[in-house]
Structure formats: structure tokens, C-alpha cells
C-alpha positions in Angstrom: 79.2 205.1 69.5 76.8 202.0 69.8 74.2 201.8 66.7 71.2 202.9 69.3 72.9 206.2 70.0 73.6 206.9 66.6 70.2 206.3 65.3 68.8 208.1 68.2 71.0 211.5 67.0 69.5 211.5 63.9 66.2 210.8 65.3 66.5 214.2 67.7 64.7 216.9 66.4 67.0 219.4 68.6 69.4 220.9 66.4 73.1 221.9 67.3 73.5 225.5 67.6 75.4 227.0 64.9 76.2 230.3 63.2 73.1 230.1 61.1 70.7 229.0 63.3 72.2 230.7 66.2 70.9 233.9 64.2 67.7 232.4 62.9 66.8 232.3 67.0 68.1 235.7 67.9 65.7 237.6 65.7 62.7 235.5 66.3 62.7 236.4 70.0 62.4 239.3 72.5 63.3 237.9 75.6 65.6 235.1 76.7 64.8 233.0 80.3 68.1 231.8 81.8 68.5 229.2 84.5 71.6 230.1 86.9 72.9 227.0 88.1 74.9 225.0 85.3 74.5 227.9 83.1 75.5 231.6 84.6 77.6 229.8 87.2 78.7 226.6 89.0 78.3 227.3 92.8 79.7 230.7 93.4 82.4 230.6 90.3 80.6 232.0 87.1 80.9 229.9 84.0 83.5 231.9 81.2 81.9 233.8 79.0 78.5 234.2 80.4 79.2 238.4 81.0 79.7 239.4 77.3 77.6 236.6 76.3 74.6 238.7 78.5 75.8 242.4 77.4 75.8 241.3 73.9 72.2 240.0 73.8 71.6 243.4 75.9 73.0 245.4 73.2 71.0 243.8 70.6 67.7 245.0 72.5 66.9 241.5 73.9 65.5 241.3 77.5 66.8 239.1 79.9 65.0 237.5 82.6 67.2 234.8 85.6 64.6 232.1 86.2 66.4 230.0 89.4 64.2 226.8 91.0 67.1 227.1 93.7 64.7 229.2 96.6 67.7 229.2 99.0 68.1 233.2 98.2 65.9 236.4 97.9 65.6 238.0 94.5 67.8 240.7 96.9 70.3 238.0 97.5 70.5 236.9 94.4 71.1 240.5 92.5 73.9 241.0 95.2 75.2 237.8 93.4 75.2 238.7 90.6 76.6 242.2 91.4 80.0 240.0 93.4 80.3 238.4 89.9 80.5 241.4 87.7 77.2 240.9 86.4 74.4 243.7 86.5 70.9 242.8 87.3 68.1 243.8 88.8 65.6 242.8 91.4 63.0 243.2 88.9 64.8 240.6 86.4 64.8 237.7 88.8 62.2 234.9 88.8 63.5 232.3 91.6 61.3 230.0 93.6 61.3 231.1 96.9 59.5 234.5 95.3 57.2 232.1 93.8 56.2 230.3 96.7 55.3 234.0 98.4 53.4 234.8 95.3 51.4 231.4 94.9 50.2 232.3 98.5 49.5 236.3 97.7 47.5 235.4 94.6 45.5 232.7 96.2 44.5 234.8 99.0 46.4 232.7 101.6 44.8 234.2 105.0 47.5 236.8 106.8 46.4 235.6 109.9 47.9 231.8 109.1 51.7 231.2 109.6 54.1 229.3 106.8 56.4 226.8 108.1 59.8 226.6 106.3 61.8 223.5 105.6 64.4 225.5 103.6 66.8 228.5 104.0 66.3 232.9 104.0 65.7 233.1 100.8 61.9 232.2 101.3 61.6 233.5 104.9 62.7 236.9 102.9 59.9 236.4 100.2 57.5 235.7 102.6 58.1 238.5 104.7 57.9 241.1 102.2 54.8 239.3 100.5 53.7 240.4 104.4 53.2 236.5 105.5 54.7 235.3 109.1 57.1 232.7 108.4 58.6 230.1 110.9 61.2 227.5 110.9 64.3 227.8 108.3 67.6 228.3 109.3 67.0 228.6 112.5 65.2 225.1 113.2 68.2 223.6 112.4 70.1 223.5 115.5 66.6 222.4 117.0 67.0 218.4 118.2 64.1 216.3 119.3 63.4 214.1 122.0 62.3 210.3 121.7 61.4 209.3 124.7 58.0 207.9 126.7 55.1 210.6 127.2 56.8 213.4 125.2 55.2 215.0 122.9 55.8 217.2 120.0 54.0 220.9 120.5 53.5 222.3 117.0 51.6 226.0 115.8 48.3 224.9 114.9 47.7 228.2 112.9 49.9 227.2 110.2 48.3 227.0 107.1 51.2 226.0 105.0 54.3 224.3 104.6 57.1 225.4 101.7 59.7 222.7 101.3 62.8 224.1 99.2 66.5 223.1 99.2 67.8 223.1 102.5 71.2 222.6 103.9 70.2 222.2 107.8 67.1 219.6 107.0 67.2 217.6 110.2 64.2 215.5 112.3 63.0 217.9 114.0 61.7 220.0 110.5 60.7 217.0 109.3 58.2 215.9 112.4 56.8 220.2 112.2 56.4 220.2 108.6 54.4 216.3 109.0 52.3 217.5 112.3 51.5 220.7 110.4 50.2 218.9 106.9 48.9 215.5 108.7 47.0 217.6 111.7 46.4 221.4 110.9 43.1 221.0 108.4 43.8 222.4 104.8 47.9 223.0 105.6 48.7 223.5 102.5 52.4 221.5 101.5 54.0 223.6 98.7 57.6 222.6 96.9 59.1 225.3 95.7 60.8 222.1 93.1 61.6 219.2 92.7 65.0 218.9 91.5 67.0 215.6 92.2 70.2 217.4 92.5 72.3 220.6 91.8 75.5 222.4 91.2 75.9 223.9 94.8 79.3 223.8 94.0 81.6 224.2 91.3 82.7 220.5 91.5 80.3 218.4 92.2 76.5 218.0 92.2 74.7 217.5 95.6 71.1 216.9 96.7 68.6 219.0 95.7 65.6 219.9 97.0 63.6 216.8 95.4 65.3 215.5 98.7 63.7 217.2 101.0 60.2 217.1 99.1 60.5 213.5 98.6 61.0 213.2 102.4 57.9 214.8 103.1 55.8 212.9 100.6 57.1 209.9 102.2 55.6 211.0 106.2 52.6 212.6 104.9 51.6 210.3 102.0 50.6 213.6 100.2 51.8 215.3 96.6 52.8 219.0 97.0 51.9 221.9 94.8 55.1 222.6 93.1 55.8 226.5 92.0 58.9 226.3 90.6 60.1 224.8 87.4 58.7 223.1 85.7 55.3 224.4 86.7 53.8 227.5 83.9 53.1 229.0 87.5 56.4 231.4 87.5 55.6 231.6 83.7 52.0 233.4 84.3 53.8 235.9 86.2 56.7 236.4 83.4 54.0 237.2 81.4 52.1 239.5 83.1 54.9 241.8 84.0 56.7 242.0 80.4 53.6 241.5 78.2 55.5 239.6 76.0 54.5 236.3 74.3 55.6 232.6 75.5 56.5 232.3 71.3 59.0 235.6 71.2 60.8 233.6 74.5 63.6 231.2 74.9 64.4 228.9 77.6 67.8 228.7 78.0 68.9 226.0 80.8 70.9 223.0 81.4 68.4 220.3 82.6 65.8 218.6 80.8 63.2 217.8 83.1 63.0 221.6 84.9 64.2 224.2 81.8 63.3 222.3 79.3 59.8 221.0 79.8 58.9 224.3 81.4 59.8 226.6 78.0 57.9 223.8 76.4 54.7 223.5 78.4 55.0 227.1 77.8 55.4 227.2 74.0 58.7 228.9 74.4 61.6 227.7 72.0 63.9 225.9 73.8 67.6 226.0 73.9 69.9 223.8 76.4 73.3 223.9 77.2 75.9 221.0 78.5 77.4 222.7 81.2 75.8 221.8 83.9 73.9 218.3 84.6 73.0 217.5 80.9 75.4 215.8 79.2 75.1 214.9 75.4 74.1 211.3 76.1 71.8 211.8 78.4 70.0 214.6 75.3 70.5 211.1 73.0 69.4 208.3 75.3 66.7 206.6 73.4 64.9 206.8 76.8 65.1 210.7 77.1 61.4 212.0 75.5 62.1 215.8 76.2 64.1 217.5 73.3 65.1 221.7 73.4 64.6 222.7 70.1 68.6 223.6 69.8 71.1 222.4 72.1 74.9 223.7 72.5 77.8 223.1 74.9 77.8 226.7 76.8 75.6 229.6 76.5 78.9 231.7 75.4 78.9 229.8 72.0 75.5 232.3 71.1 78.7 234.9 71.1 81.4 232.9 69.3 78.9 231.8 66.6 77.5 235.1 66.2 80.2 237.5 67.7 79.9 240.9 69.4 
């Protein structure tokens, strides 16, 4: 270990989770936030530990709330997830980003009579729906192809009043020339990002782009900054608060990236606990250039049940 690391570890203020501690943080809260990707699983394989780890903190009275920036499923979808990994939760437990994106349009009195075009999967045609918007685009755009060729031009829905950019698998030119008409052309189009994560576990082996992608792609043919409702806006947090009545101090952020979980449980005044099992590694907490520190840090969230057992 080079001397900058090493003095950077003793500067960090985040402690390493131990039995003590581990306790200490336990009592002091209510209700624990979780990320899913890097910390309840790795694609569609869940991370060991993570179901006893959740029905201890269940049997100690805790509440537990799933708090996802990926908005490529439903809260629906992502209960029957959890359900095909052994884990019970409900509807009413899960926070993601493509129910945020609905609900920044519901509390903002978004007209019913405008359409949303979506540059991302079902998860936030789903929300949408059921938030009783119109959505277009999604999925379904993405066998659409364009046509570059002398005195054609591209028709667009000139009563769409927004555009929601989330992760998206089937991103092709043809989105990307509906979502620019509709924010460059249709006045006030709103361009929502439901995040803006660089990358993410989509799989258990490897990272891949994440929705940042898309967003960035966007920024880059419009020349305009979204309004981002997922991590790490307080947005999703206003609503956490509202529905469990419980204070951003009696919370903990438990996630594996720095610059989404992290800086939302602290722009929240949540304490703060990350985990290295997803796209955090140790060094990266260390770097002298890193200016976001959890208040505890540990390598998986099952250590919370070897430290303190069941």
C-alpha cells in the first residue's frame, strides 16, 4: 500500500463495520433503505446471505424498504423477483425509479391529456399506466429503424409533454431522434432521467452500461440537463417519508455505490452504510480523490448477521 492510501484510511471518517458498532447502528434506527443491484443480488443470482440477513433485521422489528435507480421493472415486477428468489416483499416496500418518474409527473400535476415518450423498458410504461398517464415508445420502438434519405421526414406526437430516459436494452436511432424532436420541438416537453448511473450489475459477471448512457445521449442532441428522480435526488426520499412517517435520522442507506446510495442517504441526513459487493471497491472508498464517505462501510450486507448473529 502506497503512503497516499495509507494516510487516506486513516483520514476516512467511515468506520469498518464491526460487532460493536454493527450494534451501535441497529438500535439507533427504524428502518433500513437497501439498493438491489450489488447488494440483494447480482443480475438475477442473489448475493449469499442476503435472505437471513433481511429476516433477521425483520425479527428485530426493523422496516425494510428496496430503493432500486434501475426503472427497467414495475414495483409488480420487481416483488415477483424477489418472490423467484425466496425473498418476501411487498409492492408497498419497493421504491424503484420508474415509479418515481410516474409520481414526479402525478405530484406536479402533469396534464392527462399529454403523452410520455419512453426511451427505456416496461417497467415505466407499467408505472405510467397505473399513475393513469399514456405512455409511448419503450420496448416496442426498438425494432423501429429510420430512414436517411432526401425529403424524408421524421413525423413525431406533438402532444407529448415529456420524455423519461431510464436504462434501456433496445436504445436505437430511431428513440433517440423521438425523444430529441419531442424536447427540441414540443414547447415545455419536459426530459426526465429516471438516473444517472454510469454502469451496473445486469449481470452477475460483469458490469454494463447504465442508464447514464442513454441520458448522456440525450443531453448531448438536445443540449439540455434532465430532472433526475432517482438516486441520488431526495425526490424518492420525500415520498419514503410520507408513507412511513419515519425520520431521515432513524434511516440507513445501505448500497454499494458512492455517488447514487451514498450521497442520497446523506443529502438526506440518513446514516450511511456501504457495502463492497457490487461496484465499490475498497480503493476506490480510499482514493484521496473520493469526497463521499458512508459513515460505516463492510464487505457484504450479510456481515450485519455474522457480526451480530441471529
Amino acid at each position: 500500500m502506497n503512503m497516499n492510501v495509507a494516510e487516506r484510511q486513516r483520514d476516512c471518517h467511515s468506520q469498518l463495520l464491526s460487532s460493536h458498532n454493527a450494534r451501535d447502528l441497529l438500535d439507533s434506527v427504524d428502518a433500513l433503505l437497501f439498493d438491489c443491484d450489488g447488494v440483494i443480488w447480482k443480475g438475477d443470482t442473489l448475493i449469499d446471505g442476503v435472505s437471513q440477513t433481511l429476516d433477521m433485521l425483520r425479527s428485530k422489528g426493523k422496516k425494510l424498504v428496496f430503493v432500486t435507480n434501475n426503472s427497467t421493472k414495475s414495483r409488480r415486477q420487481y416483488a415477483k423477483k424477489f418472490q423467484s428468489l425466496g425473498i418476501s416483499v411487498s409492492e408497498g416496500e419497493i421504491f424503484c425509479s420508474s415509479f418515481a418518474a410516474a409520481m414526479f409527473l402525478k405530484v406536479n400535476n402533469f396534464p392527462r391529456e399529454k403523452k410520455v415518450y419512453v426511451i427505456g423498458e416496461e417497467g415505466i410504461l407499467e408505472e405510467l399506466q397505473l399513475a393513469g398517464f399514456t405512455g409511448l415508445g419503450g420496448p416496442e420502438d426498438g425494432k423501429k429503424t429510420v430512414e436517411l434519405k432526401p425529403n424524408c421526414l421524421f413525423e413525431h406526437d406533438k402532444t407529448v409533454g415529456a420524455v423519461v430516459v431510464g436504462l434501456d436494452q433496445y436504445i436505437n436511432y430511431y428513440k433517440l431522434q423521438y425523444g430529441t424532436l419531442c424536447i427540441r420541438e414540443n414547447p415545455g416537453c419536459l426530459f426526465i432521467a429516471t438516473n444517472q448511473d454510469a454502469v451496473g450489475h445486469m449481470t452477475d459477471l460483469q458490469e454494463w452500461p447504465g442508464a447514464g448512457c442513454m441520458v448522456a445521449a440525450i443531453c448531448g442532441s438536445t443540449q439540455k440537463e434532465p430532472i433526475v428522480v432517482g438516486k441520488p435526488s431526495t425526490f424518492l426520499m420525500d415520498f419514503l417519508q410520507q408513507k412511513f412517517q419515519i425520520s431521515c435520522s432513524k434511516m440507513c442507506m445501505v448500497g454499494d455505490r458512492l455517488d447514487t446510495d451514498i450521497l442520497f442517504g446523506k443529502n438526506a441526513g440518513c446514516k450511511t452504510l456501504l457495502v463492497f459487493s457490487g461496484v465499490t471497491s475498497p480503493s476506490t472508498l480510499h482514493d484521496p480523490s473520493n469526497s463521499i464517505e458512508p459513515d460505516y462501510h463492510t464487505n457484504k450486507l450479510s456481515d450485519i448477521l455474522e457480526l451480530l448473529g441471529p
